[in-house]
N, C-alpha and C positions, 0 to 999 in steps of 0.2 A: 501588501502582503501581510496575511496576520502574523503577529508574535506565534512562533513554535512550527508554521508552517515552513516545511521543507526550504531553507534557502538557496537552491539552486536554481539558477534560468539555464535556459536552452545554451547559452551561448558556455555554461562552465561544464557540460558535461561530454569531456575531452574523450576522444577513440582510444588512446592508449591509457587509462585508468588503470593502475597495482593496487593502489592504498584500499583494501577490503572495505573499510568505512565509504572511503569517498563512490565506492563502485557502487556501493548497497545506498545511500543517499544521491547515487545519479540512473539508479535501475526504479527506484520511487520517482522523483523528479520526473523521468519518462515517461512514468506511467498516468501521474498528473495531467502532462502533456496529452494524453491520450496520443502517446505517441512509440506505439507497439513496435516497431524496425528495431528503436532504437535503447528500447528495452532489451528485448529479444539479441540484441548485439554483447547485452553484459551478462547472458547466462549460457553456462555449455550444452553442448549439442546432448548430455544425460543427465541433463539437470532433475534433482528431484523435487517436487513438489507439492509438499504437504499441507494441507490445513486437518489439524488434530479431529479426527471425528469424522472428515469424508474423504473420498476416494484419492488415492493420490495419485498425480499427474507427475508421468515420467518422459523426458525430454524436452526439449526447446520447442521442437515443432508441435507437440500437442498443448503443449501452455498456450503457445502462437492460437491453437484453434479454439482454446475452451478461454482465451480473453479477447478474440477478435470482435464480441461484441463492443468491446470499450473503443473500437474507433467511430462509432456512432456520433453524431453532432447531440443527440438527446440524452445520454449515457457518460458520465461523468466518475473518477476518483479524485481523492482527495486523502493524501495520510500529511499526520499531524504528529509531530515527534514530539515525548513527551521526554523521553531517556534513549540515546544512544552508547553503545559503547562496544571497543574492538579489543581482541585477543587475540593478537596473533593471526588467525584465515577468518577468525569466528566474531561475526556481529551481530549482537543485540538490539533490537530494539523494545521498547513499550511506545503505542500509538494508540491515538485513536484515527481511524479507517470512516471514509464516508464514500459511501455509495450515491450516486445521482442518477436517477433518470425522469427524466422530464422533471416535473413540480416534486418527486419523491424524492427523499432527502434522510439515507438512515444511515446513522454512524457511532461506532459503537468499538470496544476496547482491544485490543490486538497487542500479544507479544508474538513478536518473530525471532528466528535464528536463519541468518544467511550465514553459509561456506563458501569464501572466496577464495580460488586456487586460480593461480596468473591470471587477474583483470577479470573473471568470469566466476558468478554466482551459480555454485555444485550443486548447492543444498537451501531448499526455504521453505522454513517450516514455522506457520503461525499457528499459534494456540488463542482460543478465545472460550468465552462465554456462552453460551446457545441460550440461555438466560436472557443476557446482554443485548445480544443478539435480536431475538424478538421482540424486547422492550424496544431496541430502537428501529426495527421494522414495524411497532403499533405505532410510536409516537411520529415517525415519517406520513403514515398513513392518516393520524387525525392532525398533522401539522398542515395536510392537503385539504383539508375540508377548515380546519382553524388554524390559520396562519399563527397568533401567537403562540401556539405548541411544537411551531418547529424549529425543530434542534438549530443550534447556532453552534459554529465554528468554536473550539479550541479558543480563548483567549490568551493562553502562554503555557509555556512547560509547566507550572506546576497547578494547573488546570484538571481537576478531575477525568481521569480518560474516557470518552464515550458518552459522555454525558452532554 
């Protein structure tokens, strides 16, 4: 496992989770896993769902629909913590975010705010770059026709994000 990559395995992300941090590092981890149940287990049934700039996604069961593609075998995530940190119900992060499907491979910089109220994420709301963003949607794209341009993993937290 790379340095900065999430250190949770399947076997530490416990059913009765409090600790806000540990929830929001076991609701990532999950989703790694490409393993939506047990995602979907750490956020409340009105959970809100923001990414700054598109529509937001209100509740558990509509998250459940608009990420049910990431149970796909071809269809992969991957966040890479760069900075965590907890306040009280409210956790931070800066990551860099990779997207995978098939041979496409684009990852690119992410702050989030998770709201943890008993064991269950309220609120997540990530803000990025659309800049960012498309740079690492072209480079995923000519890293498919020329392998040495695609993006490589996070080598540690204080690794450039998204890059």
């Amino acid at each position: 496992m790379p340095h900065g990559l999430l250190p949770i395995a399947a076997e530490d992300a416990a059913p009765n989770l409090t600790d806000p941090q540990a929830v929001v590092e076991a609701f990532l981890a999950a989703l790694m896993r490409s393993d939506l149940d047990a995602a979907l287990e750490l956020v409340a049934d009105d959970l809100v769902y923001v990414n700054v700039g598109l529509p937001t996604i209100h509740g558990r069961e509509r998250l459940g629909k608009a990420f049910a593609a990431m149970e796909r075998p071809t269809i992969g995530f991957e966040a890479y913590l760069h900075a965590i940190s907890a306040d009280g119900p409210v956790v931070l992060t800066e990551r860099t975010d990779v997207i995978v499907w098939g041979r496409f491979r684009a990852q690119f910089w992410v702050c989030g705010r998770f709201d943890v109220h008993e064991g269950k994420i309220t609120l997540w709301r990530d803000a990025f770059d659309f800049v960012d963003i498309l740079r690492g949607n072209v480079r995923a794209l000519v890293g498919m026709a020329l392998p040495s341009f695609k993006p490589k993993a996070p080598s540690g937290r204080d690794a450039a994000p998204g890059r």
